[in-house]
Each structure stands twice: as structure tokens, then as C-alpha cells.
TITOR-427473 format. One record per residue: residue number from 0; residue in one letter; x, y, z of N, C-alpha, C in turn. Coordinates in steps of 0.1 Angstrom, whole numbers. Example, Ala and Ser with C-alpha at 12.3 -4.5 7.8 and 13.67 -1.06 7.14 Angstrom:
R;0;A;132;-57;78;123;-45;78;132;-33;78
R;1;S;128;-22;71;137;-11;71;129;0;79
This chain:
R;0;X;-74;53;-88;-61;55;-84;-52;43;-88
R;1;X;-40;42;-94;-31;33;-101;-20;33;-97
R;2;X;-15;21;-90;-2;22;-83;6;14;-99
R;3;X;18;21;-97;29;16;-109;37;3;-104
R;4;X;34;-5;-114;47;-18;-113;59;-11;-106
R;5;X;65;-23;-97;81;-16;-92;77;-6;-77
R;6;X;67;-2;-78;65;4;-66;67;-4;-49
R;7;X;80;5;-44;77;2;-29;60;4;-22
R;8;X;58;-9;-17;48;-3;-7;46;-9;9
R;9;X;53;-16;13;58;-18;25;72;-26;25
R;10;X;78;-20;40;87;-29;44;85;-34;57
R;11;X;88;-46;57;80;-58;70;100;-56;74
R;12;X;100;-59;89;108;-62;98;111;-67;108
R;13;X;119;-81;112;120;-91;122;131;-80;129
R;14;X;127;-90;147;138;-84;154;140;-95;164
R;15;X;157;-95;168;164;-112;170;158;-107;184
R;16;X;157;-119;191;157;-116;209;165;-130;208
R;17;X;169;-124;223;176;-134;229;195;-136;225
R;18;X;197;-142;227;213;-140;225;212;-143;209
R;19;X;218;-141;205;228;-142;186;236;-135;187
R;20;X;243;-136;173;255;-138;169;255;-123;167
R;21;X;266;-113;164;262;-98;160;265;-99;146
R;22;X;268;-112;139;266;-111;122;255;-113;116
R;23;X;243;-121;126;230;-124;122;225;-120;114
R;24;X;216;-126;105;213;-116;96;198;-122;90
R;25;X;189;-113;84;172;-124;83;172;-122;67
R;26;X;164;-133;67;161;-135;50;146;-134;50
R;27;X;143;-124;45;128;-126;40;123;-133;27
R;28;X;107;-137;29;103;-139;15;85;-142;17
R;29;X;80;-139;7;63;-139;5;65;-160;6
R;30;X;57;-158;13;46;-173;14;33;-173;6
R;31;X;35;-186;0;26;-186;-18;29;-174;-24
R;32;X;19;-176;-33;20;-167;-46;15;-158;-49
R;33;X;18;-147;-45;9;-137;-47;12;-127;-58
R;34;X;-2;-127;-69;2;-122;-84;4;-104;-82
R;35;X;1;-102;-70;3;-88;-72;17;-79;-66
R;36;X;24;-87;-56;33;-84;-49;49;-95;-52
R;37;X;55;-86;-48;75;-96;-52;85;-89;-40
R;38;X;93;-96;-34;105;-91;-30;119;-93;-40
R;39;X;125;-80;-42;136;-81;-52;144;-87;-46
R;40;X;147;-78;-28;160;-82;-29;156;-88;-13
R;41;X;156;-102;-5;158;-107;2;161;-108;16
R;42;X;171;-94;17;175;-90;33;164;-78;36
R;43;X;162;-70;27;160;-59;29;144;-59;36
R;44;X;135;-67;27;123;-71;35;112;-57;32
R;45;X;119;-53;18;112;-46;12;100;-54;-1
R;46;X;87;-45;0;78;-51;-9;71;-43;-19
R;47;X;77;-50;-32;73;-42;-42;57;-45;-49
R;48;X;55;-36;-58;42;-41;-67;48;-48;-82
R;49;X;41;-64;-83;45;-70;-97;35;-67;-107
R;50;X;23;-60;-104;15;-54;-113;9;-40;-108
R;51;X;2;-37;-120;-4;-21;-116;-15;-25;-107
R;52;X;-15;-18;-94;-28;-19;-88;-41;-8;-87
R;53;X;-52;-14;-89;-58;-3;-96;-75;-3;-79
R;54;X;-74;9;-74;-80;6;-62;-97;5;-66
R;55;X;-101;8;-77;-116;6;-84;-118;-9;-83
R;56;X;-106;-18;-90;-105;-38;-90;-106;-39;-78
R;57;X;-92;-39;-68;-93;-47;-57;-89;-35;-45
R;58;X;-94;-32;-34;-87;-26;-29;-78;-23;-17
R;59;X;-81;-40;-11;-75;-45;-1;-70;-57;-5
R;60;X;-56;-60;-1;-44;-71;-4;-38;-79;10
R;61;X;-38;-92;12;-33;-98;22;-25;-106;21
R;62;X;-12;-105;27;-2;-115;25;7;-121;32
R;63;X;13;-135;35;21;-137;43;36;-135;39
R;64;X;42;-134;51;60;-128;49;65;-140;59
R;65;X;74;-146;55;82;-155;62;99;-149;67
R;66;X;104;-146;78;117;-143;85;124;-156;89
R;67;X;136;-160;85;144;-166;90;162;-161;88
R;68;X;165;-167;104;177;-162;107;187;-171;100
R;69;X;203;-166;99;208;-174;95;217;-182;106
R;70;X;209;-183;119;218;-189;127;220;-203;131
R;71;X;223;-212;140;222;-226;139;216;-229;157
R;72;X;202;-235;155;199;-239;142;188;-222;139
R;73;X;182;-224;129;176;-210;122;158;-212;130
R;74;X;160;-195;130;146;-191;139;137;-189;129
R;75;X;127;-191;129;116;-189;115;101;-178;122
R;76;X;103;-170;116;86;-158;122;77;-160;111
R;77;X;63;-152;108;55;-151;102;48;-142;105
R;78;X;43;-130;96;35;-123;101;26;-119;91
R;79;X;12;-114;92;3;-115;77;1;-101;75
R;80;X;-1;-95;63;-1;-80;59;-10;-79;55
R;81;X;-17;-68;56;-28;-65;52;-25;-48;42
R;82;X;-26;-50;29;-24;-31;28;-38;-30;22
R;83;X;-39;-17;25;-55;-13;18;-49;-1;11
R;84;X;-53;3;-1;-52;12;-11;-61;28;-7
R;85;X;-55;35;-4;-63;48;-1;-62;61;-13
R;86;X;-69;67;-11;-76;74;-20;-66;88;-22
R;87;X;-60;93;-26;-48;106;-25;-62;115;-25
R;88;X;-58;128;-15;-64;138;-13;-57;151;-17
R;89;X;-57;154;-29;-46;167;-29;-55;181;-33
């Protein structure tokens, strides 16, 4: 099974507690370097694939996502992802 470069395959999501501002707004981004995954666009906290993943090579992937707000001063989260590659049954 072969996932295509560019592919969505999760989106991670922070949520504000506590009082803020109603403009608030979070910035995602991958913690180190991971050759197989990219975020394009930064609010959205969508994660794409930067190469073909092929579930025969690897077929569990773990990574960290960093959230910060843009408020003052700024709140910072972390949470680690784990995707596993499953097998299509059609």
C-alpha cells in the first residue's frame, strides 16, 4: 500500500481554556525533522505526507506537533502522534 506525496493524513487541534482574546489564534508546527511528514500551511494544523509512504518499509510513524497562541504572553502545548498505516479492504 502507497500513500502519494501531498497527501492529507491527520489534523492535530489545540483548544484555548481559560479567558482569551476572541481573535486568538494557534500556530502549529512539527518538532524536529521528520523526513516523512510537512505542514504547508501553519493555522490549519493540517499534516501532509513529504514522501511516498510505503506500509511493506515502515509502517508506524511518530511525531511531535507544537501549538502556540498568539496571545501575551503566548501559551505553548505538545502532543505526540502516532499514525499507523492500515491495510485498504475493498
Amino acid at each position: 500500500m502507497l500513500i502519494a506525496v501531498g497527501t492529507r493524513v491527520v489534523t492535530v487541534m489545540a483548544r484555548l481554556e481559560g479567558e482569551h482574546n476572541e481573535e486568538a489564534k494557534i500556530k502549529y508546527r512539527l518538532i524536529g525533522s521528520h523526513p516523512a511528514f510537512m505542514m504547508n500551511e501553519s493555522y490549519t494544523g493540517d499534516i501532509y505526507t513529504r514522501t511516498v509512504l510505503d506500509r511493506e518499509t515502515e509502517e508506524y510513524f511518530l511525531y511531535t506537533v507544537e501549538a502556540v497562541d498568539n496571545q501575551a504572553p503566548p501559551r505553548t502545548g505538545y502532543v505526540t502522534v502516532g499514525d499507523r498505516l492500515q491495510p485498504l479492504h475493498c
